[in-house]
N, C-alpha and C positions, 0 to 999 in steps of 0.2 A: 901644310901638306895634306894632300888627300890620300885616306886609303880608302884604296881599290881593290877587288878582288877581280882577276881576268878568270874566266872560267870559257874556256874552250870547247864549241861545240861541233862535235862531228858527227858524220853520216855516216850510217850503222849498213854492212858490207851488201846486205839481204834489201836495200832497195833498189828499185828500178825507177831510171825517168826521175822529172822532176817531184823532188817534194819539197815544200816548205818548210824549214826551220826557223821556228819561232826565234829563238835565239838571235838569230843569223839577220833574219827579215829585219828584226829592229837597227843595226847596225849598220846595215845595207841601206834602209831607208835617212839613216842619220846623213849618213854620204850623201843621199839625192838630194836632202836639205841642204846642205852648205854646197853642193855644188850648184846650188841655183845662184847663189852670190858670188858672182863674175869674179870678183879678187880672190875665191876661194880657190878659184878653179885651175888656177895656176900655182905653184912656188913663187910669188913673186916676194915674201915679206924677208926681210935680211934676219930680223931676230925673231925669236920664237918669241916674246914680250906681245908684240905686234901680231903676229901669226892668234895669237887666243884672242887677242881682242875684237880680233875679226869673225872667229869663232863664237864669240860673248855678243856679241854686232848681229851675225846672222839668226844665231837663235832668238833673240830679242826679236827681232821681226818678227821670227814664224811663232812666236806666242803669243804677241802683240796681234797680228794678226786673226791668231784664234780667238783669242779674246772678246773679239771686237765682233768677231760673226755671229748673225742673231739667230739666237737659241728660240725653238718653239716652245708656247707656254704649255704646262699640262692644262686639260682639259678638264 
């Protein structure tokens, strides 16, 4: 079992218009990653078993991917 801390972050009363939360943005962007993988993008998995592995499946790629992109040398 994993622990987890959820720490919730909210927007403080005195802002106006968009602003970025750090917090927020990473969590936001996780979602844009697994919703590029078409199976994710639906409910379609019956067990939650299935459901992580697909989870386990998408991030693989998007590291696999980083990975693999070529890094400039120092100079």
């Amino acid at each position: 079992m994993l622990a987890l801390v959820l720490t919730i972050v909210r927007r403080s009363d005195d802002m106006r218009g968009f602003v970025v939360l750090h917090k927020r943005w990473i969590v936001e962007r996780l979602f844009a990653h697994l919703m590029r993988t078409r199976r994710l993008a639906r409910d379609f998995e019956r067990r939650t078993t299935s459901a992580e592995a697909m989870i386990y499946w998408s991030m693989t790629l998007l590291m696999t991917r980083r990975l693999a992109r070529p890094h400039p040398q120092p100079a």
